[in-house]
C-alpha positions as CSV (number, residue, x, y, z in Angstrom):
1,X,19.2,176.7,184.2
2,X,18.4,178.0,180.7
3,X,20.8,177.8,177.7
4,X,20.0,180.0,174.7
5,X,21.5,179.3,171.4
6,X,21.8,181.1,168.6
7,X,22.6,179.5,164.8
8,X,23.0,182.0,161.8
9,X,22.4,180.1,158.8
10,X,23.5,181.5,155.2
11,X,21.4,181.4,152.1
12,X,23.0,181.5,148.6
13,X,20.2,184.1,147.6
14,X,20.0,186.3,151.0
15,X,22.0,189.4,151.7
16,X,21.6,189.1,154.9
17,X,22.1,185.7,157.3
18,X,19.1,184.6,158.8
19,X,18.8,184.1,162.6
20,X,17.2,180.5,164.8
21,X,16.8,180.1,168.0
22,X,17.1,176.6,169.7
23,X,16.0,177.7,173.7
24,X,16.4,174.7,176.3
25,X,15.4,174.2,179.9
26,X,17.3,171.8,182.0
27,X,15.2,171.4,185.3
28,X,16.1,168.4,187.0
29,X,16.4,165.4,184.9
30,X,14.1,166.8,182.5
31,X,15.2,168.7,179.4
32,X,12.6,170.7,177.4
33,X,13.1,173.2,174.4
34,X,12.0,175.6,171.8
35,X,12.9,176.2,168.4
36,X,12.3,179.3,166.5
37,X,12.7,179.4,162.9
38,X,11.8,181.9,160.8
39,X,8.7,181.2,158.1
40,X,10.8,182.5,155.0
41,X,13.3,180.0,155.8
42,X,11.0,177.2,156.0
43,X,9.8,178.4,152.3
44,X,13.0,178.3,151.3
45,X,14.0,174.5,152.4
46,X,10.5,173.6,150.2
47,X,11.9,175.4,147.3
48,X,8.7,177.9,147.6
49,X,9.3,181.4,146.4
50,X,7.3,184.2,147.1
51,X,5.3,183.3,143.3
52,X,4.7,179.9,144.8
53,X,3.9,180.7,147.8
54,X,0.6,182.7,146.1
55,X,-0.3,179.1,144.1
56,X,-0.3,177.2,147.1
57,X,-3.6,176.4,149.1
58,X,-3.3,177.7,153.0
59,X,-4.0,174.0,154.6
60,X,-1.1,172.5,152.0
61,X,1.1,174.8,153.0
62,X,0.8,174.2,156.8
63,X,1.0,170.9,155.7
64,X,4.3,171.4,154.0
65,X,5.4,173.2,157.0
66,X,4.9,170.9,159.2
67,X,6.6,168.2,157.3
68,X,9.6,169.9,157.0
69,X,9.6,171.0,160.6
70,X,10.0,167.0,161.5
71,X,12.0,166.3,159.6
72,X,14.5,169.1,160.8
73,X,13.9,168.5,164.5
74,X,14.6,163.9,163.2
75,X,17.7,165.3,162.4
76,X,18.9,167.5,165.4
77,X,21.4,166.0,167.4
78,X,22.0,167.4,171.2
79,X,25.1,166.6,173.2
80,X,26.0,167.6,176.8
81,X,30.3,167.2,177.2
82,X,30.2,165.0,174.2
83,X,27.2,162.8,175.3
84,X,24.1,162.5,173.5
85,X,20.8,164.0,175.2
C-alpha cells in the first residue's frame, strides 16, 4: 500500500505555490517514506536569495541544507486515525 501526499505551500514572494511531496510505504509493520522538496524552497527557509546563493561556498551550502532538512523532518508529525506513527 502506498500513500502519496501532496502539500502546496505559499510564499509571500512567489506567484506561484510551490509543490512537496511526502511518499510513504506501509509494508507490514514497517513504514518507510520520501520527501521531496524543492531546492529554491530550502533557500528560501535560510533566508538565501539568488545574490546569496552566489557568496556562499558549495560545501556550506550543502551544509546549510542539510541542517534545515532535519530540522524540518524533527518537526513532522505523522498520524494514522488520529494515532501517532
Amino acid at each position: 500500500m502506498t500513500l502519496l501526499l501532496t502539500f502546496f505551500s505559499v510564499r509571500s514572494s512567489a506567484h506561484t505555490p510551490s509543490e512537496t511531496y511526502l511518499t510513504l510505504i506501509i509494508a507490514g509493520t514497517n513504514l518507510t517514506g520520501q520527501w521531496d522538496v524543492a531546492l529554491r524552497d530550502l533557500h528560501q527557509g535560510m533566508g538565501l536569495g539568488l545574490d546569496d546563493l552566489k557568496k556562499v561556498a558549495a560545501v556550506e551550502l550543502q551544509q546549510r541544507e542539510e541542517a534545515l532538512a532535519l530540522d524540518v523532518v524533527a518537526g513532522l508529525s505523522l498520524r494514522a486515525d488520529g494515532t501517532p506513527l
